[in-house]
N, C-alpha and C positions, 0 to 999 in steps of 0.2 A: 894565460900568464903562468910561468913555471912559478913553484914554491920556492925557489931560491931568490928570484926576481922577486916575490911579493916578501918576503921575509927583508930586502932591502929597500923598496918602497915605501911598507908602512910605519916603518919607525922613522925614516927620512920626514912624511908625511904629517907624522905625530909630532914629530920637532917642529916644523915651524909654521905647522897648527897655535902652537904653546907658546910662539913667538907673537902673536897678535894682538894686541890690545883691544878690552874689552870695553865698550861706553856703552853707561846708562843715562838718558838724561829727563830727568823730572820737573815739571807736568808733561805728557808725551801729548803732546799738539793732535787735534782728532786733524788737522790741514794742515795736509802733505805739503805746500807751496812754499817756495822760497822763503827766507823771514821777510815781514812787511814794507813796504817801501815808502809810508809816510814817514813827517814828520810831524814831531812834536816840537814848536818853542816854548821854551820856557829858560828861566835859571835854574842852572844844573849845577848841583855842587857834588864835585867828583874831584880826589885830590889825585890818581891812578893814572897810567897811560889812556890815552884818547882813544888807542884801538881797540881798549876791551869796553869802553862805553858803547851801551845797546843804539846802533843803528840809526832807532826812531829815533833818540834823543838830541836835540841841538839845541846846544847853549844862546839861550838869546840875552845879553847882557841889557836891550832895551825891556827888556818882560816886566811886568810887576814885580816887585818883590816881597808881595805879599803871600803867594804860591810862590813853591819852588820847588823840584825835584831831586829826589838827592839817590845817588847809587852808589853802593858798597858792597865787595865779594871777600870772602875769607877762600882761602885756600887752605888745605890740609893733607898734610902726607904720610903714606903710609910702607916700611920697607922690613920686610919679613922675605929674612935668607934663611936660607937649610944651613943647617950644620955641618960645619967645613967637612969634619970626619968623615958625614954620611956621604958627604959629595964623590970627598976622595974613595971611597972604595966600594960605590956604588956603580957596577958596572953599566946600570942604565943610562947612567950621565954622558956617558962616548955617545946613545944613541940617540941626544937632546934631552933628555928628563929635567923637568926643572929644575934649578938648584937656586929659584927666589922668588918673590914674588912682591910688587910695588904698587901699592896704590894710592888713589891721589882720588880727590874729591875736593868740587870748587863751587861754592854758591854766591849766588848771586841776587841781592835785595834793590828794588826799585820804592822807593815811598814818594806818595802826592803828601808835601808838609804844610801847612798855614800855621806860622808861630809854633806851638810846641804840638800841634796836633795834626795826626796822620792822617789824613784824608782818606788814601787808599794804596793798597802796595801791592807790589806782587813778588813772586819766587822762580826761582828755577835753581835747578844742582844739575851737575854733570859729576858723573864717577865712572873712574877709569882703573883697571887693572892691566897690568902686564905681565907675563914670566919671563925669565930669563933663563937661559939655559949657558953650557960653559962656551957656544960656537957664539950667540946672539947674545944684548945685552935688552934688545926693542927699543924703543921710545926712551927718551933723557925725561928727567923731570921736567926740564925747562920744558923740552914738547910738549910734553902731557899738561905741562900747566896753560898753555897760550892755547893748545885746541880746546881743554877745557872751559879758560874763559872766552873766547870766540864762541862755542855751544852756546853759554849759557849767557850771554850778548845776544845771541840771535833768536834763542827763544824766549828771551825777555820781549824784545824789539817787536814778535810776533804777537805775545799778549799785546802789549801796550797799540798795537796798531790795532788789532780787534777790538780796544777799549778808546779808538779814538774821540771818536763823538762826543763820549762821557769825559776824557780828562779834558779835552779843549774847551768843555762848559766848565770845568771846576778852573781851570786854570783864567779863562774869559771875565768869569763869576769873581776871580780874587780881585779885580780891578776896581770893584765895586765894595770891596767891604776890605775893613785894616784887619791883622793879625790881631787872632784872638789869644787872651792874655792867659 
């Protein structure tokens, strides 16, 4: 490959490198497999769209109401641009250099409740970065936020299906004893 050839490659290269969004998503599952395909009934109180509710969970209005499940995500955003000045007379900017950078961080809380006590919960966070340069902007917030809680849906869905046996006794178990006070 000639040096004139490679001297236009690799900054083409590095630009939309820099275009990619970056996800972390915590607890990192040791099982590579799809998220879980059981379900869980119970009452679910979830006041959010249906499609960012985890998978396993299905609302059974007949369940006790003694147990109940509740899920809740916070979302947060983060957008840190360069400085117009530096943009403008930074000649690495024509060659994609970034000129910002967005990120977004979305968690996601599962609790087993009886009355005012937590039975058992669990966690997951998804975190996202993007750059943007002056040719590319990447991913909208809105994307970044639905892939985010989609993640963090699905490895929810993954815990709780690994914990099936045990919540379907806690959840069975409430039929038999009232909310404790």
């Amino acid at each position: 490959m000639s040096l004139a050839r490679l001297a236009l490659w690799v900054p083409s290269y590095l630009a939309l490198l820099g275009c990619a969004t970056q996800v972390a998503i915590i607890p990192q599952l040791t099982d590579k497999t799809t998220p879980g395909r059981c379900q869980i009934r119970a009452q679910v109180r979830y006041d959010g769209k249906r499609d960012y509710l985890p998978a396993a969970l299905v609302d059974d209005p007949a369940a006790s109401h003694a147990t109940a499940i509740r899920y809740s995500y916070e979302a947060q955003y983060g957008l840190n641009e360069t400085n117009p000045f530096i943009v403008a007379f930074n000649p690495l900017t024509l060659v994609g250099f970034p000129t910002g950078d967005d990120n977004f961080v979305v968690t996601g809380r599962v609790e087993v409740v009886r009355g005012d006590a937590t039975l058992r919960s669990y966690a997951a966070a998804a975190s996202m970065k993007r750059s943007s340069t002056v040719f590319y902007e990447g991913e909208t917030f809105t994307e970044m936020r639905r892939r985010g809680l989609l993640l963090v849906g699905n490895n929810l869905s993954s815990q709780l299906c690994k914990d099936q046996e045990i919540l379907t006794a806690l959840l069975n178990d409430s039929d038999n004893k009232s909310p404790r006070p």
